[in-house]
C-alpha positions as CSV (number, residue, x, y, z in Angstrom):
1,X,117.3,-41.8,-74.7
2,X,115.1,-41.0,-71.6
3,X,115.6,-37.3,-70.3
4,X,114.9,-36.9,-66.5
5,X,114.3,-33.7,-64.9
6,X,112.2,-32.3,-62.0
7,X,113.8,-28.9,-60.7
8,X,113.8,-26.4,-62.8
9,X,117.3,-25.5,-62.1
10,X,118.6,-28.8,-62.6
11,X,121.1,-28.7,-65.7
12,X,120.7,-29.3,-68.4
13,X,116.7,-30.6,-68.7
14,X,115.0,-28.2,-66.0
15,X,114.0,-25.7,-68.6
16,X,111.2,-28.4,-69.2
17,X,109.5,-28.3,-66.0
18,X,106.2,-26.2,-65.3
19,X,108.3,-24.4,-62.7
20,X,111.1,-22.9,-65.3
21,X,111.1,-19.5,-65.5
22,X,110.2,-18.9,-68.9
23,X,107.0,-16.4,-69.8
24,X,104.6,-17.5,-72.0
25,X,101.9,-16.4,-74.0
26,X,98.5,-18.9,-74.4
27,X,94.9,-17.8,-75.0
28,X,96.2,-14.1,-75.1
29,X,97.6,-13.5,-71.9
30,X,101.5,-13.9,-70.8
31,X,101.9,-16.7,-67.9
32,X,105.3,-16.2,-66.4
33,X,105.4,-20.1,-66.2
34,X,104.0,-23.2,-67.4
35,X,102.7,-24.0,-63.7
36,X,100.5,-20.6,-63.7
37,X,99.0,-21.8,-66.9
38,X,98.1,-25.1,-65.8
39,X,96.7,-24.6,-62.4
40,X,94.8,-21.4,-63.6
41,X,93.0,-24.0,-66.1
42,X,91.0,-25.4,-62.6
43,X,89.4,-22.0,-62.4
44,X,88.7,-21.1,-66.7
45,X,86.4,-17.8,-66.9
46,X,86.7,-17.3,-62.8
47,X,88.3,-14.4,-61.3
48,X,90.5,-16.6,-59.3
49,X,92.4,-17.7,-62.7
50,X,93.7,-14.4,-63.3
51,X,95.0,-14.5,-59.5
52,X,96.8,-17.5,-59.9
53,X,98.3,-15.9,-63.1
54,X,99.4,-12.9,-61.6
55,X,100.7,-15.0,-58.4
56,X,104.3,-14.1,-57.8
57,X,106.0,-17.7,-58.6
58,X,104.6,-21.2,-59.6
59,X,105.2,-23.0,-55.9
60,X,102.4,-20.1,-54.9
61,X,100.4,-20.6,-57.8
62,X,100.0,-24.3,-57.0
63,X,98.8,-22.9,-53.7
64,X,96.6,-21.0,-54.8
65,X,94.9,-23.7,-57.0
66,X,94.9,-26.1,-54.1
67,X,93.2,-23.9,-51.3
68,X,90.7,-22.6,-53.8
69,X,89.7,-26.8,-54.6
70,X,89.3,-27.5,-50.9
């Protein structure tokens, strides 16, 4: 069975996507979401990875990764 999902408040699959609201904890910090993690990863021992952690949700997070690359 194939599972589709994009939002994350699509019922009943959007608790997979990088944008669901679910904290956690990798490499010994807590990363309110999934997307936080993954964009911070651009910037790995950088002071700008712990802003896009700390950025308020994951659409500004993916922001923040995207201005800092241009």
């Amino acid at each position: 069975m194939t599972i589709y999902f994009y939002g994350a408040d699509e019922a009943p699959y959007g608790c997979f996507s990088n944008f669901s609201a679910h904290d956690l904890e990798l490499d010994g910090q807590v990363w309110p979401t999934l997307e936080h993690y993954f964009q911070a990863q651009k910037f790995i021992g950088t002071r700008h990875a712990d802003l896009v952690r700390r950025a308020r949700t994951p659409l500004r997070a993916a922001e923040l990764a995207c201005s800092a690359g241009s």
